[in-house]
Every structure is written in C-alpha cells, then in structure tokens.
N, C-alpha and C positions, 0 to 999 in steps of 0.2 A: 729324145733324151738318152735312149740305148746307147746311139750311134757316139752323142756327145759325153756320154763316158768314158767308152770303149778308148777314145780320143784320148781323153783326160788320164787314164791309167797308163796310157800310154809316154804322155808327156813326165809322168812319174817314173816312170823306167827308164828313161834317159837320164831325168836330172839328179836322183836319188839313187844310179846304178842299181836296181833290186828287178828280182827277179819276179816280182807280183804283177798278174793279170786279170783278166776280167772275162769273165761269162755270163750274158743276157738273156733269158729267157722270157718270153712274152705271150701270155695267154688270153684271153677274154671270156669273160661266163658272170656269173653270178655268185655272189659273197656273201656270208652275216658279219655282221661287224659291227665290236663294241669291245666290252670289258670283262675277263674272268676273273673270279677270285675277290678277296676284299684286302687284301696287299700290293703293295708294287702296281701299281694299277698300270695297264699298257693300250693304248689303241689299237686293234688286229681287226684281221681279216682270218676266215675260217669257209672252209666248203674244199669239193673235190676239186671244181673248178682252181681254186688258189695249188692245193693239190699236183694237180698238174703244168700250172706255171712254174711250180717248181723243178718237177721235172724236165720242164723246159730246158731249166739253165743249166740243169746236172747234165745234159745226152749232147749241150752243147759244145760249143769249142771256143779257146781263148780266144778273146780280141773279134769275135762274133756275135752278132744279133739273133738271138735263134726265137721266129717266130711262131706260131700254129696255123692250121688253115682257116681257120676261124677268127683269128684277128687278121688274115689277109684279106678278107671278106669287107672288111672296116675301113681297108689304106685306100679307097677310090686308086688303084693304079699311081700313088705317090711316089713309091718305091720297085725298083726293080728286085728280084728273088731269084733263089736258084735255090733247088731241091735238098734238103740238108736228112732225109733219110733217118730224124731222131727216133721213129718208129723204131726202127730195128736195133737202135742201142737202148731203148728202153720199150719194157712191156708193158710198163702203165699206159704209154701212149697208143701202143698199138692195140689193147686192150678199147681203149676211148676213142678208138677208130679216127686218132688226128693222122693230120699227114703234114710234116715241119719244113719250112722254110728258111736259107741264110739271106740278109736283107745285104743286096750285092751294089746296089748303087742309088741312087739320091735323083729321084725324076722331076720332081717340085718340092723345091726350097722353103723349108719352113721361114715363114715370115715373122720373127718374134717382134712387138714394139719397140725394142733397147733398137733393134737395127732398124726400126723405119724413123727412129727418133734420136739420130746420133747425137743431138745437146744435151741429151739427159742419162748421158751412159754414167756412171757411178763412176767417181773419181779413184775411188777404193777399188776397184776393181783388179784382179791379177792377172797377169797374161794369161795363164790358166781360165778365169772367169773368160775373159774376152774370147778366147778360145773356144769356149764351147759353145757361148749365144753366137759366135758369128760363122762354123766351120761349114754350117750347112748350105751357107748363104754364101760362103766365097768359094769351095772346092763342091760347085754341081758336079762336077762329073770323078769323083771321090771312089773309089773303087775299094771294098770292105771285104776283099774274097778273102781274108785272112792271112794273107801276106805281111810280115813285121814293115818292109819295106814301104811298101802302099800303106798302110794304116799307121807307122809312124810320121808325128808331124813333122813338116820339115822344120828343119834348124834357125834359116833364112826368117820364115814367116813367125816364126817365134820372137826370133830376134827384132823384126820389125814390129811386132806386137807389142812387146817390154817396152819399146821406145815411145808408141803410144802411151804407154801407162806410166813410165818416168812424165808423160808431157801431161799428163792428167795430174798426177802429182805436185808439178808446178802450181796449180791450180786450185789446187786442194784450198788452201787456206782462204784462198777467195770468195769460193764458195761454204764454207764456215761462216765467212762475215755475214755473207749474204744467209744463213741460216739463222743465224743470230738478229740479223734485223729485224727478218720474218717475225722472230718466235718475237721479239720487244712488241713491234706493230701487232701482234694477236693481240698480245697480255694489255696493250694500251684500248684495241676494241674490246675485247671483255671488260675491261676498265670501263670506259664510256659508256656502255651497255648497261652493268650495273650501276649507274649514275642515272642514267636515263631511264631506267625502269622505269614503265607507270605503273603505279599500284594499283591506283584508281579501277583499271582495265582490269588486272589481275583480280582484283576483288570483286567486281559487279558480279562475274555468275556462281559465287558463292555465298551472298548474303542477297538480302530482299531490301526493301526500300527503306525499311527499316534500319538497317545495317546488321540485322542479327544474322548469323549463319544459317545455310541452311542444314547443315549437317547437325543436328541436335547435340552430338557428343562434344563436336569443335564449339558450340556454344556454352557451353557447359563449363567445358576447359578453360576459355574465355572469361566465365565469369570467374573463377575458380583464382585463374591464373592473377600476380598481380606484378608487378615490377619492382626490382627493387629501390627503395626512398622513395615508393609510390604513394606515401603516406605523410611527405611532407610538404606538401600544396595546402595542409588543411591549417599550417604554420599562418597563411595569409589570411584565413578568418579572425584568428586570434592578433594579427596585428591591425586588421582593421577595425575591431571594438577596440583598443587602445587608442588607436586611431580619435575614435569616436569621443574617450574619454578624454585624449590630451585637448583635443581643438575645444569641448565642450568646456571646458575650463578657462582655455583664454580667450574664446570667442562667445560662448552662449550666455546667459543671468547663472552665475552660482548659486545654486538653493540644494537644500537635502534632497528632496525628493526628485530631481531631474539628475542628480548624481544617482541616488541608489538606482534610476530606471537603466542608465547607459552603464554602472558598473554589476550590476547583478548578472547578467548573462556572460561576462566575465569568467563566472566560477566554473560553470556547466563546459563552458566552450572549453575554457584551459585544462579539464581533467579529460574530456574525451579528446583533443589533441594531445595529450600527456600518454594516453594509453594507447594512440593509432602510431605514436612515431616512435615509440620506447626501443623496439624491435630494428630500428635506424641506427641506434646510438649502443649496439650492444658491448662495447667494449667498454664504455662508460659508464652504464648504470648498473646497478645489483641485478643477478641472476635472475630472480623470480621475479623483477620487474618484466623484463626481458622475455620471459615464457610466459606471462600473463597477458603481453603485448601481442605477443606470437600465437596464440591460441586466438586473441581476441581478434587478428585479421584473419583467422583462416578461415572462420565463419563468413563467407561473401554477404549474406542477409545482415548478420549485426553490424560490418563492417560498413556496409550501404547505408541503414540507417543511423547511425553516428554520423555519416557526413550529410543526411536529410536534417538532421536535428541541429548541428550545426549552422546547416545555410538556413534557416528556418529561422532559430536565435537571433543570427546576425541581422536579419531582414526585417523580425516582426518588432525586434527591438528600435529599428528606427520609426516605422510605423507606430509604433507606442507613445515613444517621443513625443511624435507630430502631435498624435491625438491626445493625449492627457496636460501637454505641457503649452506647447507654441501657439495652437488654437488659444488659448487664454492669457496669453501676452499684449492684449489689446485693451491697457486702460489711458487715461486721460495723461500720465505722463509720457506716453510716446504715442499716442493717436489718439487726437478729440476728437470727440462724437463730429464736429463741424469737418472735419478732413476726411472722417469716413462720408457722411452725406454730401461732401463735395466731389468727392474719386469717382465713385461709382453710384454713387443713388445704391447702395448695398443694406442700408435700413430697414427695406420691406422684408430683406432676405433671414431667415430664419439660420441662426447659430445652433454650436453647439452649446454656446452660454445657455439657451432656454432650456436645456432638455438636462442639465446637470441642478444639486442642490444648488440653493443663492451661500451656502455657508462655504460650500468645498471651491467656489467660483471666488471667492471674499479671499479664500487663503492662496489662491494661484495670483491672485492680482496682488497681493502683498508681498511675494514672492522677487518681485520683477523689479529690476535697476531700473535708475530714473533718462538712463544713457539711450538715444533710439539705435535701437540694431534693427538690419533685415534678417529675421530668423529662415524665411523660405526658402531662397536661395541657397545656404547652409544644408539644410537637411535636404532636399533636392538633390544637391551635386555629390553630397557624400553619398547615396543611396546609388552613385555610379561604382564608387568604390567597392559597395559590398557586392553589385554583379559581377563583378570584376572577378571577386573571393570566391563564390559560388563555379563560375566559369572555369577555373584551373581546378577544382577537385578533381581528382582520377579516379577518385571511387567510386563514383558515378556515371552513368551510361547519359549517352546525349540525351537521349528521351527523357532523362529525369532533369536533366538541366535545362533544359528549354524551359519544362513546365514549370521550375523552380524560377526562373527568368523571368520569365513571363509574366505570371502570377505576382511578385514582389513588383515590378513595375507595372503592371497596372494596380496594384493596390497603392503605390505611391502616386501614379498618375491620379487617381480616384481623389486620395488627398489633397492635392494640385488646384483641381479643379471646383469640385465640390466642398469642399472643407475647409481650406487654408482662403478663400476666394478675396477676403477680404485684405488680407493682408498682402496678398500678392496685388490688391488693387493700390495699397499702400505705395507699395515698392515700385508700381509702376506711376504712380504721380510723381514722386521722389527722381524717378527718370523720365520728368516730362515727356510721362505718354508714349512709351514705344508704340511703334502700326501693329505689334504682334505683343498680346499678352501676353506678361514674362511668365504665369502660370501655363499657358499653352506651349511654348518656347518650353521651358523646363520639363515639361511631359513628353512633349515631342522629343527631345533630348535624349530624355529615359529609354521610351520606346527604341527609340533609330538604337542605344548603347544592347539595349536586351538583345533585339534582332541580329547583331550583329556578333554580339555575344553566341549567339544560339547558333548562326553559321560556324561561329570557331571551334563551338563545342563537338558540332558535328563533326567538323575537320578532323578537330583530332581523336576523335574516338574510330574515326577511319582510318587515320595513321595509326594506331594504337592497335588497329586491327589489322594493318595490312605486316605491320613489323610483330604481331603476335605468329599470324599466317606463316611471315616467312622463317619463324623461330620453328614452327611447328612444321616445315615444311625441312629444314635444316636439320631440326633433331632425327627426323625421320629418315633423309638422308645418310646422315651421320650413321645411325643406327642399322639400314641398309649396308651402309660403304663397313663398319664393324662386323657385321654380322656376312658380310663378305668376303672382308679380311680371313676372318677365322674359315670362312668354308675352302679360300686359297693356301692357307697354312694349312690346315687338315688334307688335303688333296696334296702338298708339296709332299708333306712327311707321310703320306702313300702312295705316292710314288718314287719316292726319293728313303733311303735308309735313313734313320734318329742321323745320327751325326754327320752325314753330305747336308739331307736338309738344312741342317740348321748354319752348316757352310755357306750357302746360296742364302738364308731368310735374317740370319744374322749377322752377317758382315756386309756391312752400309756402303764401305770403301769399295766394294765389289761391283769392276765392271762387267755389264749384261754379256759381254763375251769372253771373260774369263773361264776358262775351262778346269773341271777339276777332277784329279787324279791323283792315286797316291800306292806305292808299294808295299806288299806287305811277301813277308817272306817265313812265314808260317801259318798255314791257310787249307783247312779241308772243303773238299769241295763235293758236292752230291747232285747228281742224276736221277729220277725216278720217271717211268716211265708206264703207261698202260699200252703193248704192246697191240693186245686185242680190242683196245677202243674202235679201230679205225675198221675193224669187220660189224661193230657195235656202230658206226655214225650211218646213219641215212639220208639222203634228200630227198626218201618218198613224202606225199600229202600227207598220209599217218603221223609222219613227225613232222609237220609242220614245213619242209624244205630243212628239213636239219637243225632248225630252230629248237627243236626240243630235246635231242641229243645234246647238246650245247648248253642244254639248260643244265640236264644233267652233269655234262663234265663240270659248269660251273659252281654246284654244289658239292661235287667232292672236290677239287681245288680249295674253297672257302674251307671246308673241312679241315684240310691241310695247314691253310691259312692261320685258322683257330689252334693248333699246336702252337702254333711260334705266342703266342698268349701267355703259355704255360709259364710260370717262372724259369724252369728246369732251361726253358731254350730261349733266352732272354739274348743269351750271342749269338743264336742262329739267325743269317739273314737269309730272306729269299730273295733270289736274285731276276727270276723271271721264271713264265710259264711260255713253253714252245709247243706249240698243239697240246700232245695230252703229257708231256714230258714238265716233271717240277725241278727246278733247278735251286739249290740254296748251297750256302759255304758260311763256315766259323773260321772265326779267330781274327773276322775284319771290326778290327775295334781298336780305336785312338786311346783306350783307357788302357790296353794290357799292355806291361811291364813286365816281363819274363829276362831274370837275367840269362846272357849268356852260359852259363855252366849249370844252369837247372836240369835236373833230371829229365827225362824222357817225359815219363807221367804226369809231371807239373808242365812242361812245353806245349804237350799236344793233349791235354785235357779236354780241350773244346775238342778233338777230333772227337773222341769218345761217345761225346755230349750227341755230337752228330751222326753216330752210328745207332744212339739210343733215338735220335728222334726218325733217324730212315726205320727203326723196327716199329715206332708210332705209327708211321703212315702207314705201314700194311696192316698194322691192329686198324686203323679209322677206316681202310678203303673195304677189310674183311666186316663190319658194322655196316658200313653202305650196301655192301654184298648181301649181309641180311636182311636188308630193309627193301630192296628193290628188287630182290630176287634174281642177280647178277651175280657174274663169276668173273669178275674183271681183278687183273693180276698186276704186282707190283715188276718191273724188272729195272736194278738199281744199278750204279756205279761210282763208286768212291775214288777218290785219291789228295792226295795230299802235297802240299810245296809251294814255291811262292808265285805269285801272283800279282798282276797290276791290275786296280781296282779303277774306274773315273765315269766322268758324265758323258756322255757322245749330246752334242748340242747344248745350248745354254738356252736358247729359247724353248727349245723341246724338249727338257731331259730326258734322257736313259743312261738308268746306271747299270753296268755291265762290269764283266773281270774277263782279261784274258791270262794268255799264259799257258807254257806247257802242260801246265799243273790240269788246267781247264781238258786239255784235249783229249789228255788221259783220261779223265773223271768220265768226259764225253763217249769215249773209245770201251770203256768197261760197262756203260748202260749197253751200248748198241751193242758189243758183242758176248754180253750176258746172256742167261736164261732167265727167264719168268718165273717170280716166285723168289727170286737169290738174289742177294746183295755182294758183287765182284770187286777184287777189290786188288791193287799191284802189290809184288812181294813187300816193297817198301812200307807199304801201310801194312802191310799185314803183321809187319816186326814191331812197330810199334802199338798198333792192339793189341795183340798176342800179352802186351804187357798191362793191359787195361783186362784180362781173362777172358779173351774172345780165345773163342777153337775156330780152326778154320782149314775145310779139305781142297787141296790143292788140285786144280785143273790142269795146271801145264802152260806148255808155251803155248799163247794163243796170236793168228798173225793181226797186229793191230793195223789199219790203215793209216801210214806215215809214221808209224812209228816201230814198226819189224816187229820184230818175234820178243814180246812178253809175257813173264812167270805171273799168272795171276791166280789170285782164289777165290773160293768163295765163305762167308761169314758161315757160321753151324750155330753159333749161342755164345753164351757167357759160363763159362766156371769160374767155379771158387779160387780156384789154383793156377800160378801164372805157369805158362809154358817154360818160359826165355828167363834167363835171369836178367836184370836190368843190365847191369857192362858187358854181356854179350852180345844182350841185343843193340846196344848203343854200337858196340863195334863194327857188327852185321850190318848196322844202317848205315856208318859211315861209311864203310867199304866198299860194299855192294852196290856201286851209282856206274854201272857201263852206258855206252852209248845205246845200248838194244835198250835199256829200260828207261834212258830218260828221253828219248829222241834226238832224233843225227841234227844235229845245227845244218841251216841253211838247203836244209831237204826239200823238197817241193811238195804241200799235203793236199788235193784239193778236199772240197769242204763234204763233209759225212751227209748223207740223206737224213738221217735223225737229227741232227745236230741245226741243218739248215732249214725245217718243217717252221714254215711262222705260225706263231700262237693266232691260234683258234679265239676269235671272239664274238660274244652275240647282242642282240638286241636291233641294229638296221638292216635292212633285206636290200641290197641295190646289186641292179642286172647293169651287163655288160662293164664290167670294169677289166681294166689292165691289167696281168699282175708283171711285176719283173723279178727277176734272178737277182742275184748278188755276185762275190767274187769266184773265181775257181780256186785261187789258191792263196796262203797265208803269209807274210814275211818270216822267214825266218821258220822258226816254231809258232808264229804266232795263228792264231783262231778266225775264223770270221770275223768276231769282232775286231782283231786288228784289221784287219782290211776296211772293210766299215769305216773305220777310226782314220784312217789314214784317207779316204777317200772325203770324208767329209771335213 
C-alpha cells in the first residue's frame, strides 16, 4: 500500500504540476485503540509503538518507504531493502534500538482479487485507482531507490490505462441496467417470500396446543390487544334474531306468546351490540356514548362476557322455541292420532304433553293454524345460522367458541332426537320414508356445521395470532430501527459539528459522495498541549500496558469537552484531539453576519471568547492537578485568519480546517513554553483591544514559516493598550511575507502537529502503522495533503 501511494503522489505531480510528496513510515508493535473525550469522537490508535511509526516517516525521505527492522521480520523475504540509517537521523529510534530499512524493490507481487478477477474491475475506476491495484503486478522489477525518474510513472502506461478506463466507461451504463435488474429481482424475491411466509411454522414454538403463548406477558398483550371494528361481527347476532323474527312471521303460527319468545332477546342483544360497536362509529355518535363504549372494551373480561351472553341468547332462544312452542303443535287439525300410530307406532312414547298442565297444553293447541307446516326442519336449519353468528365473534378465543358450538348443537341435536321425535316421524311419512331419518339427517347436519365451525374458529384465532405476532414483532423492530435512528444521529452530531451534521442528516437530495467544505475568513484557532504527558505515559504492567495512562488523559480531555457546554463558548468548536494536544477554533458559524466596516471588537469577538476559554483549560487541567496529585502543564497557541473548514470522506467523516492560519496556531503551541499561551503580533493587536497585556518574546524561527514577532498572553486589564484606529491600521499594514508565510514554500509536516490521537479501550499486537505526507501545497497543512490524496 506504501509503495502504491508513493506511485499515486507521484502521478499527482505530474498531472496537477505541484510540488507535493510523500513519506512512509512503517512500524509494527502494539496499540490501544478507541475513543477520547466525549466530543468530535475519532477512532485512534495510541502507544510508543504508534510513537515511533511516526518517527518512521519524519527520519524518512520523499517518494520512500521507510521501514523498521521489526516489520522486516514480517515481509517473508517479499521485498528487497537497503539500509536507510533513520537511527542516526533520529534519536527516538536509536534510543528503541530499531535499525530502518528503504523497501528497494518488489520480490513477489502482491496478488489482489481485482487483478486475479479482471470482469469485476469497477467501471468507475480512475487510471489512478487502476494504478495502484495493478503497479505491483505489472512493474516486478520496479526499482524505489528514490529516484524521480524510476519512481515516476511512465506517461505511455498511463496513457494506455485511461484508455482502459474510457473502455470501461462505455460500459458503464450496461452495467447499471444490469444493477437495476438485480435490485427489481431482490425486491420481487422478498416479495414472494413475504407472500409465502408460513405463519403456521413461525407460530408453533411460541404457543402450545392450545394456541395460547407461551411468553405469559405476549399473552396478555393478546388478550388485551383488540382490532380495530373488532367489535362488529357481533352486528351478525343481532341480524340473525331478526332473522328469526322475519321468517317467524311468514313461516311459523302467529300467536303472542311465540312472538314475545323470538322477540324478547332482541332487547338484551341490541344494547349490548349498541355499546360493543359505539367506539366504531365515533364520528357519528355523541361523545360520552363513544367513551362509554371505549371504556366498555378495554375491559377484556366484560368485553368477553357481552359476547358469551350474546351467543347464549341467540342459541337458547331457539331452544326455547322448540321446547315451549313446536313440541305442542300436534293436534288433530294437522296430525291425527291415526297418522301418528301409523308413522311410527310413537304412542307408547312418552311426550312432553304429559309432564306439562292439561290447561297450559289446551292454550298451546288453540294457538295453532289449521294449515299443516313442518315446523322441524325450520328451527333445525336456522340453528345453522346462529353457529354461524357465534363463529365470526372476535372477542372470543377459539376455546370458548368451540364449547359455545358444541354445546348449542348438541342441545339442538338432543332436541332432534329425543323431543321433536314425533313430528319429525311426521315429516318423514310426508316424504315417504327416507332410508335416513330426517331427525338424524338434521342432527348430523348440525354437528358436521359445529365441527367445522370449530376448525374455522381455530383457523382464525391462529391468523389473528400470527398477524398479532408479526404487529408485535414490527413494533418492536420499528422501535429498535427508532431507537437506532437516534443513537446514529447522536453519534453524527458527535462527531460531526451542529451545522456540518445537520448538512449530511438533513439534506435528503444529498449524494453519499458529496463532500463538504466551506471558507471562512475570520477564524481563531487554538492548540493546547500537555508537553509532559508523554514522560507521564507508560507501558509498564502497573499501568495496564498504558491502558491506564489513557484512561487518565481521557478524563481530562472530557473535562475539556464539558467547557464547550458552558453557554459562554456555545461558538467554540473543537475540532480534534492529536495525542495529548486539544485543538478547537471560533467564529465557524453559518449564523454570523458581521458587516464589512465593523469594528475590530465586534469582528473578532469570538477570538476573545477563545482566549477566555484557553485560560478555562488551564483552571480545569490545574483542578485535575489537585485531585490526582499531578503537575501536568498547559502549553498553548493561538492565532487567527481565514481558513477552509470540510469533511475528508463521506463515508467516514472527519471534519478538519486547514489553512495558514492553522500552521501558525500549530507553530506557536510547539514553539511555546509550558504554562503560556503564544500568540502572533497580528493577534496580539487585536487582543490588546479586548485588554489583554501581553510581553513580547521576539522573533522566533518558525519552521516553514521564517522569523516571527510573537508573544505571550500576561492577563486581562481594565484599560486598553491600543486605541481602536491605530490598531486597526497596525493590523492592516503590518501583513509581510515573514509573518504570514512565503506562498509556495516547501513545509514538511511538524512532529507535534503530525502525533496521532491516542485512543483507548482495544489492546491489539502486531499492527502496522504508516506515515503520512512530507510536505503541504502551497501553505497548506497536512490536512491539505490528506485532502488531496484521498
């Protein structure tokens, strides 16, 4: 990957004319790695080990792989070396008793799958990409001594590269259709899949044979739970007594008494369907009907028993019928004595005539039309009807519908057989003599309609329970994917600043590789640094392998973190932690309107804000000092001007700022003192008017940037130094090339500035680390390179 950079910076230098290059450093050892702080959250790596990877790539050379002897140890003989001597340009390493190597040639060819799978090379790919998966695979004998000559790509093979990638291009859209089909053909198998679901399946090991759940609370829920218009199935009770009353009129003897039997359960049934369905019709009916209804189902117990009493009514009301009324339909104007002892020899058989008074029997027989009807078959077939009503209740569990079933047909079968017997022998003379008594026939009937009823009932209280399941299985999801939502948005907006995030989480139109970036051109910037951490970190056992050192730098960072809380520094953003170095800057705000010709004071207010909140950290870090019994020192750097602020990756963010402004801020921590906050003349003119005092250091030599007037901060007085239009003239004048940096200078990257943030929580041996660039474009920072590399 070294090698296939080194390559790629290269090809950058040709095609963008710049004078930027690259240095690799590569170590191997062991790491903690995780998160500091409760802001800006970053993934890092932390140890000596990382430490001196870095060292690596500072003692290196441009357009070199500079490795240790300890990850030589690792390359089986893959790579040819020659002695690169970074011992003696650095004492860390020779200190760590490494001995460094430059990686001179390419002995076995890394084999990546893009090249053993040329059909699936990525259409999108840029000669550049292609470049780097295939250089190791076509130029084996590649030669890396650090020669521009050798190490630039040639021209030719570029050229012929691009021309693959125009030919890929062709293609492009082909491969989209064929994307596109793919993704239809998923979305149609997911489709069929949820079509084809068994429930069945999905349900057996979560209920018993019963169908009840076994999870007692899902049962519960179950009962609890009801549908909505789950309450108007019990409409088909109430149309079946109507039922009852219409046909009973034009079919059965008109008498008071077999009216008031079939319309009296009428009243009961109509107000308890009036008060289960009210809650259905809420737009319709008055209010307090409507909450009276609602109240009255959320009771599951009363709710149950309203539709027991229902099917009860409708059932025993036909059974009453039978037995009070059609049982005593048998006088001499529609069966003589001679036609009953002719049917059946049914004479010996004892009635219910005998067991009632001879007076109440006298008024049923006076009762009855002189017309012959078959009254059995009548009340028989409609007793289909009322299983029927019972059967589609929802407020009932199958178990109670079966025995509701059950029960009601065989009390009709009972009547059938044993009660009606005579009259059914009637009805079978009348149809000369079926092979099968119409009473057994009509019972059999019954039964087969109950049993079959009772299977439906089952059915669907299993449907009713597997689409409960999957409601409950959905909300739960739902409430997971919500409650996930928010832990992604919370994580976005800590690691991402209030307004980038909400760049990337609120704009919908936003493609996943849209990058974002944005200039600002007044903008303080601050360094803060613990010099004497890094004689404070250990990897002895005592501390855990430096586990616990880590621990500690992570609560005073969090410390740090909890300032930016305060209201006071609601503009200050932090921008990242680099080892033990805190980095934050004001005035990156899409809200601030400052016009052109505003005072000093009103312009660079946030600067101020920000010198007040660098004198916070050294109050919080001197509190940790008390509490831990440490002597651990602030050493800061300020400066100010404008700045370009963006994301480096869209899939990974990090938000960073470069900019002169940056290197400067960078260049006054590192060649500070501990305990002082440093700080360029330019800012200083502008404090001065906010009543900072501040004693003057002198020119100090900045690296890449010459000889600058700096100072350092003393306090705050009442009384400005500067009048405000002199210092405004000061400021303007006073911008030479020594104080803002020589354009197009060559910087390589600061030891402080380059230190990766320390993070803890995973302990993993033998990893890699790598370098970054040597030097910047222009004025610009590591992070421009970075920026441009990725």
């Amino acid at each position: 990957m070294g090698l296939s950079m080194v390559k790629a910076i290269k090809y950058v230098q040709q095609k963008a004319n710049s004078p930027v290059d690259m240095r690799v450093g590569i170590h191997t050892g062991a790491v903690l790695a995780g998160i500091l702080g409760q802001r800006q959250w970053q993934f890092d790596v932390y140890s000596k080990d990382v430490e001196l990877a870095n060292k690596m790539e500072s003692s290196g050379k441009a357009g070199r792989v500079h490795i240790s002897d300890k990850t030589l140890t690792f390359l089986n003989g893959e790579f040819e070396v020659e002695p690169a001597f970074g011992e003696k340009r650095e004492e860390l390493l020779r200190i760590a008793g490494l001995k460094t190597y430059f990686i001179t040639k390419v002995v076995k060819p890394f084999a990546s799958p893009c090249n053993l799978h040329p059909d699936h090379v990525d259409a999108n790919r840029s000669p550049v990409d292609s470049n780097i998966s295939s250089n190791d695979n076509n130029d084996n004998n590649e030669n890396f001594a650090g020669n521009d000559t050798d190490a630039t790509l040639d021209d030719e093979e570029l050229l012929a590269q691009s021309a693959v990638a125009n030919d890929h291009d062709v293609t492009a859209n082909n491969d989209d259709e064929e994307e596109q089909i793919k993704l239809q053909n998923f979305k149609q198998r997911l489709k069929d899949e949820l079509v084809t679901r068994d429930g069945h399946e999905n349900l057996t090991k979560d209920t018993n044979i019963f169908l009840r759940f076994k999870n007692p609370q899902l049962e519960q829920a179950y009962a609890v739970y009801r549908e909505p218009y789950s309450s108007l199935p019990l409409l088909a009770a109430l149309l079946v007594q109507c039922i009852d009353v219409l046909y009973s009129y034009l079919v059965l003897p008109r008498s008071t008494l077999h009216f008031i039997n079939i319309a009296a359960p009428l009243v009961p049934i109509a107000m308890l369907v009036a008060v289960s369905i009210a809650e259905s019709f809420s737009g319709m009916l008055p209010k307090f009907f409507v909450d009276i209804s609602k109240r009255f189902n959320d009771i599951s117990f009363v709710r149950e028993l309203a539709a027991i009493i229902i099917a009860l009514t409708i059932g025993l009301s036909n059974v009453i019928d039978m037995f009070f009324f059609v049982t005593f339909v048998r006088t001499e104007h529609i069966v003589s004595e001679s036609e009953f002892n002719a049917t059946a020899g049914l004479e010996e058989m004892p009635t219910v005539e005998h067991i009632l008074p001879e007076s109440f029997v006298k008024q049923m027989r006076e009762a009855v039309p002189t017309d012959p009807i078959l009254y059995p078959s009548y009340l028989s077939n409609y007793s289909i009807l009322i299983l029927i009503a019972i059967a589609v209740i929802a407020q009932l569990t199958h178990l109670t519908k079966i025995v509701l079933l059950l029960s009601i047909a065989a009390l009709h079968c009972f009547f059938n057989v044993c009660i009606m017997q005579d009259l059914y022998a009637l009805e079978d003379s009348l149809a000369h003599q079926p092979t099968i008594s119409t009473r057994y026939c009509a019972s059999g009937l019954l039964l087969v309609a109950a049993l079959s009823l009772s299977f439906l009932a089952r059915h669907m209280d299993h449907e009713d329970r597997v689409i409960f399941k999957w409601k409950t299985e959905v909300a739960e999801q739902k409430e997971t994917a919500n409650d996930m939502r928010q832990r992604n948005e919370a994580l976005v907006y800590n690691v991402l600043p209030v307004h980038v995030a909400e760049h990337f989480m609120k704009n919908t139109m936003r493609s996943h590789d849209d990058l974002y970036s944005q200039s600002y051109s007044e903008v303080g910037v601050l360094f803060a640094s613990m010099p004497n951490f890094s004689d404070f970190y250990s990897e002895e056992t005592v501390n855990n392998q430096g586990l616990e050192c880590l621990r500690f730098l992570n609560e005073v960072i969090s410390d740090f973190d909890a300032l930016l809380e305060l209201p006071q520094f609601q503009d200050i953003i932090k921008i990242k932690t680099i080892g033990s170095t805190y980095m934050a800057a004001s005035g990156i705000s899409l809200q601030r309107t400052i016009r052109n010709d505003a005072i000093i004071t009103e312009r660079w207010s946030h600067l101020a804000v920000l010198v007040e909140f660098a004198l916070e950290l050294k109050h919080a870090l001197q509190g940790i000092n008390e509490q831990s019994f440490n002597h651990f020192v602030l050493k800061m750097g300020i400066n100010h001007g404008p700045i370009t602020a963006g994301v480096i990756g869209a899939r990974k963010p990090h938000y960073d700022i470069w900019g002169n402004t940056v290197n400067v801020a960078s260049r006054m921590e590192s060649t500070g003192k501990a305990g002082a906050i440093q700080v360029t003349e330019e800012t200083c003119v502008i404090l001065e008017q906010f009543g900072y005092t501040f004693l003057q250091r002198g020119l100090v030599a900045v690296k890449g940037k010459g000889q600058l007037m700096t100072y350092y901060l003393q306090g705050k007085s009442e009384s400005r130094t500067v009048e405000p239009k002199a210092a405004l003239e000061r400021y303007e004048s006073e911008t030479t090339p020594e104080r803002q940096g020589v354009v197009g200078q060559k910087c390589t990257i600061d030891k402080e500035v380059d230190i990766k943030k320390p993070l803890l929580v995973l302990k993993t041996h033998e990893i890699s680390m790598e370098g970054t660039t040597e030097s910047g474009l222009g004025n610009g920072t590591i992070g421009e390179s970075q920026s441009l590399l990725e």
